[in-house]
C-alpha positions as CSV (number, residue, x, y, z in Angstrom):
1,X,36.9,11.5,-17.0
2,X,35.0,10.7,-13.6
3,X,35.7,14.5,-12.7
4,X,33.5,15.5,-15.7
5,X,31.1,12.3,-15.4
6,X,30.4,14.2,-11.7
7,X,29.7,17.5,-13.3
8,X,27.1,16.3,-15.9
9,X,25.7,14.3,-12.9
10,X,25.7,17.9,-10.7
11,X,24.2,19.6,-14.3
12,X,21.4,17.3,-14.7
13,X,20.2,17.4,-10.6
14,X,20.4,20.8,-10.9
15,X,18.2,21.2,-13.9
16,X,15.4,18.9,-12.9
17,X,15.1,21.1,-9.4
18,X,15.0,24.2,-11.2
19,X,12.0,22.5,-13.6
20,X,10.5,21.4,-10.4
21,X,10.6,24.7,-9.4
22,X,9.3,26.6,-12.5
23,X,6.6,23.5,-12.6
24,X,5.1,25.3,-8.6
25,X,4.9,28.4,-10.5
26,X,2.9,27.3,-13.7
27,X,-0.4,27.7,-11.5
28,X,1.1,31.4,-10.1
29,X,-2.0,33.5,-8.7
30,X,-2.5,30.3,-6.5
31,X,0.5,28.0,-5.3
32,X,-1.3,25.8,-3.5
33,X,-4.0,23.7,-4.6
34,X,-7.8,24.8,-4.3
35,X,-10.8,22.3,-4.1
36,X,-13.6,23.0,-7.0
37,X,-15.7,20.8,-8.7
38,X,-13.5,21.0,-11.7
39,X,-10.0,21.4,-12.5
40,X,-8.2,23.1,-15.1
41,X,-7.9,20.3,-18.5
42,X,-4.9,22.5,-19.8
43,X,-2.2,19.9,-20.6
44,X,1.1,22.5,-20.0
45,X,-0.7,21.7,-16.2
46,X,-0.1,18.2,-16.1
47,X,3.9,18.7,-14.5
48,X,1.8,20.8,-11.9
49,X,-1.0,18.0,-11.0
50,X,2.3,15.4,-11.2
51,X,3.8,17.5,-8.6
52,X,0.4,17.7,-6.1
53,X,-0.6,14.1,-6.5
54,X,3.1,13.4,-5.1
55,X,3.6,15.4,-2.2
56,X,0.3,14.1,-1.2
57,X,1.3,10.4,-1.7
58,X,4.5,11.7,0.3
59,X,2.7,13.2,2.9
60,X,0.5,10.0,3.7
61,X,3.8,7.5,3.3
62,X,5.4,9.3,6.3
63,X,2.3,8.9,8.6
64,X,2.1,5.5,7.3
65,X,5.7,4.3,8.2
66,X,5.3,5.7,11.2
67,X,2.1,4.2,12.0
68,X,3.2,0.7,10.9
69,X,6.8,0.6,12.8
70,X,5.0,1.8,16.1
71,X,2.3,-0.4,15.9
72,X,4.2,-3.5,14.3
73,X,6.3,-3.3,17.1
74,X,3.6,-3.2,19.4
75,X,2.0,-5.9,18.2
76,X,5.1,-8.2,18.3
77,X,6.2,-7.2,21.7
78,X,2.7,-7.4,23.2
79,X,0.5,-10.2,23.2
80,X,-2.3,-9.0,25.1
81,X,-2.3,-5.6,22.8
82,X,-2.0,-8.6,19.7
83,X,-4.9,-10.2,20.0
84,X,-7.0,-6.7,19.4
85,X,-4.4,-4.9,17.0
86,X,-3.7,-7.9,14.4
87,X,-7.7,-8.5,13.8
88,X,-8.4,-4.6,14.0
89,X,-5.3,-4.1,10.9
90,X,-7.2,-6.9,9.1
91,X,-10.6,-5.3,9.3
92,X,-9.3,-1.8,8.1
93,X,-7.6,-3.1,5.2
94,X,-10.4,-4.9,3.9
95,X,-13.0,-1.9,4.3
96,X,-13.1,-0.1,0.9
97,X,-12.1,3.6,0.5
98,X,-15.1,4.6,0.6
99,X,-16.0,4.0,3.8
100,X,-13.9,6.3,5.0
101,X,-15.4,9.4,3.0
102,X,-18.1,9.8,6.1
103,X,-14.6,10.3,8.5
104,X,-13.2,12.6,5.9
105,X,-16.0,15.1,5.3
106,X,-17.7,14.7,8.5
107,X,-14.2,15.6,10.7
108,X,-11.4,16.8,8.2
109,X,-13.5,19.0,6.0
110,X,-16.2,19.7,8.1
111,X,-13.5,20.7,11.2
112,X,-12.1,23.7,8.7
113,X,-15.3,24.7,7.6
114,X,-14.6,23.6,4.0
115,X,-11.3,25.4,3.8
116,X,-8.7,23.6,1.0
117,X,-6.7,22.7,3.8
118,X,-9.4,20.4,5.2
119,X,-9.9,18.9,2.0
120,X,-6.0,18.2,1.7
121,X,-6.2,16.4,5.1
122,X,-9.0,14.9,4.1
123,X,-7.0,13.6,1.1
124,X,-3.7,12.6,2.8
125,X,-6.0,10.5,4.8
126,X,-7.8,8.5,2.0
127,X,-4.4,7.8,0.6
128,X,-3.0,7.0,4.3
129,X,-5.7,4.7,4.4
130,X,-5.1,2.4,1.4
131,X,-1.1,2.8,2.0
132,X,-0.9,1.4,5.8
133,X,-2.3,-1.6,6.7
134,X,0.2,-4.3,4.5
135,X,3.2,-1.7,5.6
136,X,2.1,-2.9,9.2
137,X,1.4,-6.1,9.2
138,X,4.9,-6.7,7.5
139,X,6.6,-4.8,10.6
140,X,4.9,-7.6,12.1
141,X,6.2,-10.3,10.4
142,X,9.7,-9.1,10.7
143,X,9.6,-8.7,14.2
144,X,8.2,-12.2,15.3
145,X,10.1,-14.3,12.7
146,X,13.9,-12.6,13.9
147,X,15.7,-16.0,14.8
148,X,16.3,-16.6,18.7
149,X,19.7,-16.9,18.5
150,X,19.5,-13.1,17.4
151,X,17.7,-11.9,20.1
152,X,19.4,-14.3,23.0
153,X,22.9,-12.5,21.6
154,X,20.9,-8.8,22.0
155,X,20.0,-9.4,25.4
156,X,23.5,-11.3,26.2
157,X,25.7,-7.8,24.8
158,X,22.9,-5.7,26.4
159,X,21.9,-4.1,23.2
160,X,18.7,-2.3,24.3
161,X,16.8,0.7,23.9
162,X,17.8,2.6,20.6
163,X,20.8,0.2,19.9
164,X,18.3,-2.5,19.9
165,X,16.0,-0.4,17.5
166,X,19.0,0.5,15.1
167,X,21.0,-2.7,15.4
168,X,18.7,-5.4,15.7
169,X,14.3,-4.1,15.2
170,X,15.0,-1.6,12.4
171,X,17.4,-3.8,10.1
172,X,15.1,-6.9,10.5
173,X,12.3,-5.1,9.2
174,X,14.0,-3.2,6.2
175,X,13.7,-6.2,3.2
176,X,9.8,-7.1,4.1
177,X,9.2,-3.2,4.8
178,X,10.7,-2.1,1.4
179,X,8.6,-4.8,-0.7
180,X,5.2,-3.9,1.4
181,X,6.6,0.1,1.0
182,X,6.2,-0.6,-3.0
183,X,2.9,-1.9,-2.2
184,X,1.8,0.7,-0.7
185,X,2.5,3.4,-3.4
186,X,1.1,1.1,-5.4
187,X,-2.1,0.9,-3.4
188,X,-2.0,4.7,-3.0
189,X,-2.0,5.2,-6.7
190,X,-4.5,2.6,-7.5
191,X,-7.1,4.8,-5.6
192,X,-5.9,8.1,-6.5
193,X,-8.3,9.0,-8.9
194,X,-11.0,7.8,-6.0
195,X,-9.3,9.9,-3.4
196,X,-9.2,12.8,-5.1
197,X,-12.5,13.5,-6.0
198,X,-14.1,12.8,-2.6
199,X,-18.4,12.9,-3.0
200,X,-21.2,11.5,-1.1
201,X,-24.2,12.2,-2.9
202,X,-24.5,16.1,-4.0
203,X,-21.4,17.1,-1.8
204,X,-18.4,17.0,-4.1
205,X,-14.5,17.8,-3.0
206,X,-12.3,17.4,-6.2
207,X,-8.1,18.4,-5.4
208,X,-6.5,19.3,-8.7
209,X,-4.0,16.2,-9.2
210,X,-3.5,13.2,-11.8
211,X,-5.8,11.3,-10.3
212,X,-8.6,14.2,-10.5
213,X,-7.5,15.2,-14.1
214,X,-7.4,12.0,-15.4
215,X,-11.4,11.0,-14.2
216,X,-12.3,14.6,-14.7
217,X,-11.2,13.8,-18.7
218,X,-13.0,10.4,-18.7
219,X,-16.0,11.8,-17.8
220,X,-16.0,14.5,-20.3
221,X,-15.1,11.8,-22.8
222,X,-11.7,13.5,-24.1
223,X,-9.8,10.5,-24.4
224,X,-6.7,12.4,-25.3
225,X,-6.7,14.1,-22.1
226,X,-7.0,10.7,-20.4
227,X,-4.3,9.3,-22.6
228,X,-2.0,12.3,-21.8
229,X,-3.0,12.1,-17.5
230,X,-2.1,8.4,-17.9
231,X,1.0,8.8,-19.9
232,X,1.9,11.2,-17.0
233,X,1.4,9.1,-14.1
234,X,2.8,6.2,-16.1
235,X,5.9,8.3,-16.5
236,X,5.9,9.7,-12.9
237,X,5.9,5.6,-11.4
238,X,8.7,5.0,-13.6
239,X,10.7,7.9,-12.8
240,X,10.3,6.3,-9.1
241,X,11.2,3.6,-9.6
242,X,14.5,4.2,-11.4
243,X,15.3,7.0,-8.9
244,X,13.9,4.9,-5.6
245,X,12.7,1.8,-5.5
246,X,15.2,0.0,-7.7
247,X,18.0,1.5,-5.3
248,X,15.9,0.8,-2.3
249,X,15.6,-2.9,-2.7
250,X,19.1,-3.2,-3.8
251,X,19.9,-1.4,-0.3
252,X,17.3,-3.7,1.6
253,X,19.8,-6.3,0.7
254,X,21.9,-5.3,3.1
255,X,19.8,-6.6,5.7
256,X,18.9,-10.3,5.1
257,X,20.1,-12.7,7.2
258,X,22.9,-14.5,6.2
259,X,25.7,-16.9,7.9
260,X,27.8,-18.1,4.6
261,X,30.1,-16.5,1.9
262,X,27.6,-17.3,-0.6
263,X,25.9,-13.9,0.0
264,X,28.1,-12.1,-1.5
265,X,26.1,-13.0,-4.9
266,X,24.0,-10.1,-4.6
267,X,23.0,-8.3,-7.7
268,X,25.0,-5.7,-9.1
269,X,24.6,-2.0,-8.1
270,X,22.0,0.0,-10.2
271,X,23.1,2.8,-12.1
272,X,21.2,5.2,-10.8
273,X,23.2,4.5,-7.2
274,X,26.4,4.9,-8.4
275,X,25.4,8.5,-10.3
276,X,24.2,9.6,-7.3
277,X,27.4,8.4,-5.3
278,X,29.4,10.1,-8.0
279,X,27.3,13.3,-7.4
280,X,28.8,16.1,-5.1
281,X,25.6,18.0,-5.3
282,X,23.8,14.8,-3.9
283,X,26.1,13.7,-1.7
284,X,25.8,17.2,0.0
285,X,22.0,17.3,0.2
286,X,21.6,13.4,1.0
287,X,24.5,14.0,4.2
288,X,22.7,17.3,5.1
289,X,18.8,16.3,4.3
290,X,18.0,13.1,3.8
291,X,20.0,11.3,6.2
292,X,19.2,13.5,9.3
293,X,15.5,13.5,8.0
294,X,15.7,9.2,7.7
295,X,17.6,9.0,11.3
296,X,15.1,11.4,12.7
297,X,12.0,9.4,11.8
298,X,13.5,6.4,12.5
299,X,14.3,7.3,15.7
300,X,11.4,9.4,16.6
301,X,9.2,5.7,15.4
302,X,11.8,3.4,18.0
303,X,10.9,6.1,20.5
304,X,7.4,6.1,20.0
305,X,7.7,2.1,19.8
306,X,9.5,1.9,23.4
307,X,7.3,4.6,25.2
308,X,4.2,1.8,24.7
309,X,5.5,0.4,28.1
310,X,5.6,3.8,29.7
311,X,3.2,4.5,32.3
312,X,2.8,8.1,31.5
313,X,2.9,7.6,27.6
314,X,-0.3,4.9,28.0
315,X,-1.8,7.3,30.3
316,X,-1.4,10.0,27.5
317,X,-2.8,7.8,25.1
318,X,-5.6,6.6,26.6
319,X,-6.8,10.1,27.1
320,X,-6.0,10.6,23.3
321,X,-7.8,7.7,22.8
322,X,-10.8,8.9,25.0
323,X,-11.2,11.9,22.6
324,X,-10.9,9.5,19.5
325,X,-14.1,7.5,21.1
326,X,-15.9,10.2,21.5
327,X,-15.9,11.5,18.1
328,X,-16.4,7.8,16.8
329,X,-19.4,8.1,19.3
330,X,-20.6,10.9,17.2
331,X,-20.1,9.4,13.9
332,X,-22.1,5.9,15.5
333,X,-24.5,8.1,16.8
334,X,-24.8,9.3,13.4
335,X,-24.8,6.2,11.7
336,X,-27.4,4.5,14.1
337,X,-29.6,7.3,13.5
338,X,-29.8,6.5,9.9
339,X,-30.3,2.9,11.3
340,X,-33.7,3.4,12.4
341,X,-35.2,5.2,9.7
342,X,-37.1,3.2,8.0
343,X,-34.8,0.4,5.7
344,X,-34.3,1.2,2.4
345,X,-35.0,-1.6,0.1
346,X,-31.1,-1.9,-0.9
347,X,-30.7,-3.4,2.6
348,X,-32.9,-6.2,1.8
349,X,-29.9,-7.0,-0.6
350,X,-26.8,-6.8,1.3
351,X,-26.2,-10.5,2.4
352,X,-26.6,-11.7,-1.4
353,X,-24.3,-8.9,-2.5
354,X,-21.4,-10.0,0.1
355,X,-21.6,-14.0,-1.4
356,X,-21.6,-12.7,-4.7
357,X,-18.7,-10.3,-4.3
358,X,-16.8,-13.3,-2.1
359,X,-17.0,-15.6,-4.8
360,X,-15.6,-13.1,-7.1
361,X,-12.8,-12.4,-4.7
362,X,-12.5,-16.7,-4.2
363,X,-12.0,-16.8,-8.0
364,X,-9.2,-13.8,-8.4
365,X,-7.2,-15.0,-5.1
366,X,-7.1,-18.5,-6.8
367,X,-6.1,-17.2,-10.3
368,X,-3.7,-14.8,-8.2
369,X,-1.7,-18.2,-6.8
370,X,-2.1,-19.9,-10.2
371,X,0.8,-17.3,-11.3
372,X,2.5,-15.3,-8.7
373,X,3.5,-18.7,-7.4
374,X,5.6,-20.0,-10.1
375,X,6.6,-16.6,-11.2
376,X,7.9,-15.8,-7.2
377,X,10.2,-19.2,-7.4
378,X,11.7,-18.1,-11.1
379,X,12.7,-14.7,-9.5
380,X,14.0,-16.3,-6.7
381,X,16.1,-19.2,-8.3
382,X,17.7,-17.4,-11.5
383,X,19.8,-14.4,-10.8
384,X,19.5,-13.7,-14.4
385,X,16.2,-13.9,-14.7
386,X,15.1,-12.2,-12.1
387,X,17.2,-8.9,-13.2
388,X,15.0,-8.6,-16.0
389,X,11.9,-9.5,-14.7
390,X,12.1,-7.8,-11.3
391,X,12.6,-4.2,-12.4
392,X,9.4,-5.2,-15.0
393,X,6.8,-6.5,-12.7
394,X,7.7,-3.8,-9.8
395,X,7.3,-1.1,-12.5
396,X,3.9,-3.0,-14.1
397,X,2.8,-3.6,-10.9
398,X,3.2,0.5,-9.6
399,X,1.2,1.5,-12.3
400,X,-2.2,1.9,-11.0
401,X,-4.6,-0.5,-13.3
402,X,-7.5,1.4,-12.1
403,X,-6.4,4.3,-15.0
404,X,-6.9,1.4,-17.5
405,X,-10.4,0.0,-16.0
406,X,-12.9,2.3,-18.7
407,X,-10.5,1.2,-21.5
408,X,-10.5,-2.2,-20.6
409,X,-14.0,-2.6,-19.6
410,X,-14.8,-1.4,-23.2
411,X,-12.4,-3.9,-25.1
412,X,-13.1,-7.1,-23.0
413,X,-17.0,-6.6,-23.1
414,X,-16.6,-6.3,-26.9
415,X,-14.7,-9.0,-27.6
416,X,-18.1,-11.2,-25.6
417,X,-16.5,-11.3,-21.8
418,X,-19.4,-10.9,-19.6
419,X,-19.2,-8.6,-16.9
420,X,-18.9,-10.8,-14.4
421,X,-15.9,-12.0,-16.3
422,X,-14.1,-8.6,-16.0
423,X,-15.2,-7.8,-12.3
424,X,-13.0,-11.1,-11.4
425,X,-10.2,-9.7,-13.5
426,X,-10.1,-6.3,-12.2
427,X,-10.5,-7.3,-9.0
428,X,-7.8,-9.5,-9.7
429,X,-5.5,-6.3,-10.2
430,X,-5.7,-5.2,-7.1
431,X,-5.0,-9.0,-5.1
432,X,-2.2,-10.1,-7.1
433,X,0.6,-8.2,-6.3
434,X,0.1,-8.4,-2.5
435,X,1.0,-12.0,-3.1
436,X,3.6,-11.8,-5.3
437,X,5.9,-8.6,-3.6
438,X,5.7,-11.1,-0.8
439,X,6.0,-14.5,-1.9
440,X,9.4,-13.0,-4.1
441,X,10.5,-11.2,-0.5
442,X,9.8,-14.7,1.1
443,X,11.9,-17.0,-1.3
444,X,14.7,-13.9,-1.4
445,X,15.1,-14.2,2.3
446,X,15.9,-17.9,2.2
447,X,19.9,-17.7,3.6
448,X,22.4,-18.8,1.3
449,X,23.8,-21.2,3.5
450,X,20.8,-23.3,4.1
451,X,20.6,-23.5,0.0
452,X,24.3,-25.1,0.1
453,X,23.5,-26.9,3.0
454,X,20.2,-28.6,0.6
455,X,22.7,-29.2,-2.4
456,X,24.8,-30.8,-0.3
457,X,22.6,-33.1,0.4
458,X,21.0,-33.3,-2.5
459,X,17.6,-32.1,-2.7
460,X,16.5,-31.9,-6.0
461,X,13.2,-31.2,-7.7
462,X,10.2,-31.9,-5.6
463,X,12.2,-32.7,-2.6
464,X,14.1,-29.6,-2.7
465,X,10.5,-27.8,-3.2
466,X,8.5,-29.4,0.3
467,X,11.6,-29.4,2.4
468,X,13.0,-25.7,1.9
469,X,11.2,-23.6,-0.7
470,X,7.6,-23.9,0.5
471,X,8.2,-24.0,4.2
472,X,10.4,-21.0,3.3
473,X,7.6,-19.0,1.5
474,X,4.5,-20.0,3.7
475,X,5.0,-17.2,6.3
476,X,5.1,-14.8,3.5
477,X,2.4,-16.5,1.2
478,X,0.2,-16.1,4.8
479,X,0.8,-12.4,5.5
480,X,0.6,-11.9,1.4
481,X,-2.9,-13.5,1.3
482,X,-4.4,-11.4,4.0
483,X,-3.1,-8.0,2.3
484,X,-3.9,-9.3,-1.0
485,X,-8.1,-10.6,0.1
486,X,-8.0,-7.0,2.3
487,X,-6.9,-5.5,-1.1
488,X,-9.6,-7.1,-3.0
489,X,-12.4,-6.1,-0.4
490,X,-11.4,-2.8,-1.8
491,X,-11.3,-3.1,-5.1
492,X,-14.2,-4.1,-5.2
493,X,-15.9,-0.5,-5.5
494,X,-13.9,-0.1,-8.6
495,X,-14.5,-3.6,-10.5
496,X,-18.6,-4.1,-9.8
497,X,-19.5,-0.2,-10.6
498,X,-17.4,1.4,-13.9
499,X,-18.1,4.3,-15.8
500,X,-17.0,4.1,-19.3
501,X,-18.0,6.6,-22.2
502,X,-20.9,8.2,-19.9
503,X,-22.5,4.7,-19.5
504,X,-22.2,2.6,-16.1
505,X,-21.5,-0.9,-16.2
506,X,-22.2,-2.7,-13.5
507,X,-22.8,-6.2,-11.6
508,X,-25.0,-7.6,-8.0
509,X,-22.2,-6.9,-5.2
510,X,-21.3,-5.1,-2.0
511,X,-19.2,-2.6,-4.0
512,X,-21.6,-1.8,-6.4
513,X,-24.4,-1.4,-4.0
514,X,-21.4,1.1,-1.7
515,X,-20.5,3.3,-5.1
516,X,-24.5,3.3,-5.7
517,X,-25.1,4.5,-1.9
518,X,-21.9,6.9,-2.0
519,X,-21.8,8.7,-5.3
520,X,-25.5,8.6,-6.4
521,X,-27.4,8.6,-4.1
522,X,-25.6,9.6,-0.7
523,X,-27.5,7.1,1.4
524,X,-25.6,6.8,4.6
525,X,-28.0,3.7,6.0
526,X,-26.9,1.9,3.2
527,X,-23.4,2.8,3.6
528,X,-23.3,2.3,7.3
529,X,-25.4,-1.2,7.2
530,X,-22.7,-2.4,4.0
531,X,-19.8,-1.8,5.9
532,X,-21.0,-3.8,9.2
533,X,-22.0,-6.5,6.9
534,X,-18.5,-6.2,5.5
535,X,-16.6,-5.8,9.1
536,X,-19.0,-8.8,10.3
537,X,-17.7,-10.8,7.6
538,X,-14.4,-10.1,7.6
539,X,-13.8,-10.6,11.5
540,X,-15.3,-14.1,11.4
541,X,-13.2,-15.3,8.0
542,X,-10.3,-13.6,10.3
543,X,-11.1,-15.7,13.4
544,X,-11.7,-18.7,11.8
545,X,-9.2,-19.1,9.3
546,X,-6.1,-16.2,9.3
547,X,-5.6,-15.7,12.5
548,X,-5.1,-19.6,13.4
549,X,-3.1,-20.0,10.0
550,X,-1.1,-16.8,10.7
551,X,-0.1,-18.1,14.4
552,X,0.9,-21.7,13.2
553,X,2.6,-20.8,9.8
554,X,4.6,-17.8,12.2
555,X,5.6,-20.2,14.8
556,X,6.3,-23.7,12.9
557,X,8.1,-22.5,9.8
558,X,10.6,-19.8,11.5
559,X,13.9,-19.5,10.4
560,X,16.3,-20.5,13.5
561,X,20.0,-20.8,13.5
């Protein structure tokens, strides 16, 4: 019986690969994608798109692990290098996508002379850009909140070098890393449709993908198109997730920290796991492929992480780093060219549009904690409820809202919502589940033993909540809230400006008056003076308030054995 149970498996994998191939092959005078200004609406090309929109996301998620485990580390192990990287991550985050078209077309597409090729780098690096920044800061995290005892043992048994990385680094920041890791997909596919179609005023870049076909529809009003790109991408997030991430974070809880028996609770084994164990086909290309390809990134990240203290390596990055300033001098040279031409009146604006869009953002962080809060402890104190409701909200929470936003803005401003009213909520969508990925990986960490040790003594109720649970969940509630207000800064240019039935809806903020500058008009002075108005902003708030709470909530509430 398990002998033909492993066949059907070997069947089925080898069915989907030979669709994935014949799916390459639907667009056959052309394998590779070609920017236009318009794609193909055919629906037998949707598998195709699928397929695109992926290996881009893919592409980006590499560079971003990567990025995030080298700098995390850095940033951990280095406290002069700290006090510049941690308020430099928070900045980035909180710039909106947009920003970063200048970079995009100016070096990527401009660098290849408008070849396709420069447009998918181009691409790869929007995507890169809204993927990273949470993925790194929760390298962070992991890094600086690894219990003493742990690392006194490390240095006692002279684990160092890439035993350290694989024993000690690398298993700390798997459970954080595979939470922030759904995040990020997320994140990616809540801008796809923004990162795909890349304009600043007439100049237009549109890559044939999901996110492409699905605005491309909207705009030519065939809602059945739309329907069908959404049902697509709806169908590709879950497909990911049941093949994935639902595996992944069973797997991440391999690695929590854990001193008692009770552990061995851990939820059951997903389905798709055991299939794949079962599978000979698999097992053969995850031994051969996958692993090699996992240990080789891995390791090539611990290398890059331990060569910070290298003379030669800083020397060779500094010179790297030379170059990278003088192409930013460029683009400021640019940019403060455009300064002093004479102001536009938009300008005059700016300041009001930041406290309008900050009160917005004030009012969907504090409807974000009404709920994620109570929702993280459920998951985290019922076993039984959080297998149902887990697999729910990480599949919900994939799917990018943005798809939904025309639809949505249509229904709530008939029903007598103002539009102020459904800014809040969709920028709501894209702060809430930054908090609750990590408040649910903060009150999953909590060991087992120190929940007998509070039964024992008898914490109950309210006690139970103040002694354990919320010192437990700060550090996380912390690094959640300064993901979740960076991910809001962004989402912005998709909640103040929407297009919906080939009319613009639209309210006074800093991402309207971007999306006006950006895809109407192609005003760079505008651009350039909203986005230091937005860094300007965003440093102080930093200074004064995260970076303080960050260090105090990191330092009082660690878990020590």
């Amino acid at each position: 019986m398990k002998r033909q149970k492993t066949l059907l498996i070997d069947v089925i994998f080898l069915l989907l690969l030979l669709i994935v191939v014949s799916v390459v092959f639907l667009d056959r005078p052309h394998l590779f994608p070609r920017s236009s200004q318009e794609i193909n609406l055919q629906m037998r090309l949707l598998p195709l798109y699928a397929l695109y929109s992926f290996l881009r996301m893919l592409s980006a998620y590499a560079l971003a692990l990567i990025f995030s485990i080298c700098v995390g580390y850095f940033a951990a192990v280095n406290l002069r290098a700290r006090k510049w990287i941690l308020p430099a991550l928070d900045i980035f985050q909180s710039i909106p996508i947009l920003a970063f078209f200048p970079a995009a077309v100016f070096f990527f597409i401009r660098l290849f002379r408008g070849h396709p090729i420069g447009v998918e780098f181009a691409e790869v690096f929007l995507i890169f850009t809204s993927q990273v920044w949470n993925m790194a800061f929760s390298v962070y995290e992991s890094i600086i909140t690894i219990p003493e005892d742990l690392l006194l043992a490390a240095d006692e048994f002279n684990v160092q070098g890439w035993r350290r990385w694989r024993r000690l680094i690398l298993p700390a920041c798997v459970p954080r890393l595979t939470y922030n890791s759904m995040l990020s997909w997320a994140g990616g596919w809540y801008f796809l449709t923004a990162s795909e179609i890349i304009a600043i005023g007439p100049a237009r870049y549109t890559l044939p993908g999901l996110g492409s076909y699905i605005g491309q529809a909207m705009n030519s009003g065939r809602m059945d198109l739309m329907l069908a790109g959404l049902l697509s991408l709806v169908g590709l997030v879950v497909l990911l997730y049941i093949l994935v991430w639902n595996p992944a974070n069973w797997w991440s809880q391999n690695y929590l920290y854990e001193m008692s028996v009770a552990a061995s609770g851990r939820a059951p084994m997903p389905a798709i796991a055991r299939w794949i164990r079962r599978s000979r086909v698999l097992r053969v290309v995850n031994e051969h492929l996958f692993l090699p390809g996992g240990r080789s990134l891995l390791r090539l990240s611990a290398e890059l992480g331990q060569l910070t203290s290298n003379r030669g390596f800083r020397l060779g990055l500094s010179l790297l780093f030379a170059g990278f300033l003088v192409l930013l001098g460029y683009g400021i040279f640019l940019a403060v060219r455009s300064i002093f031409r004479p102001l536009a009146r938009e300008v005059a604006g700016i300041p009001l549009a930041i406290l309008l869009s900050f009160l917005r953002l004030l009012v969907a962080y504090l409807l974000s904690l009404a709920w994620t809060i109570p929702v993280a402890i459920l998951v985290g104190q019922s076993k039984r409820l959080a297998r149902w409701l887990l697999p729910a909200v990480q599949i919900t929470a994939s799917i990018p809202a943005t798809a939904f936003f025309p639809l949505l803005v249509i229904l709530t401003l008939s029903y007598g919502l103002s539009m102020n009213g459904v800014a809040i909520l969709l920028v709501l969508t894209g702060m809430q589940w930054y908090l609750l990925f990590n408040l649910i990986a903060g009150v999953l960490n909590i060991p087992a033993d120190l929940k007998e040790v509070s039964q024992a003594l008898g914490l109950r109720g309210w006690r139970y909540w103040k002694r354990v649970l919320f010192p437990a969940m700060l550090p996380s509630l912390v690094t959640g809230s300064i993901t979740a207000w960076g991910g809001g800064w962004n989402a912005l240019i998709i909640s103040e400006f929407v297009e919906a039935r080939g009319q613009i809806h639209r309210v006074r903020g800093i991402g309207a008056l971007l999306d006006q500058a950006t895809y109407q008009e192609g005003n760079l002075q505008v651009i350039v003076f909203a986005v230091m108005s937005m860094v300007i902003v965003i440093t102080v708030i930093n200074k004064a308030f995260w970076r303080p709470t960050y260090a105090y909530v990191s330092e009082k509430f660690k878990m020590e054995y």
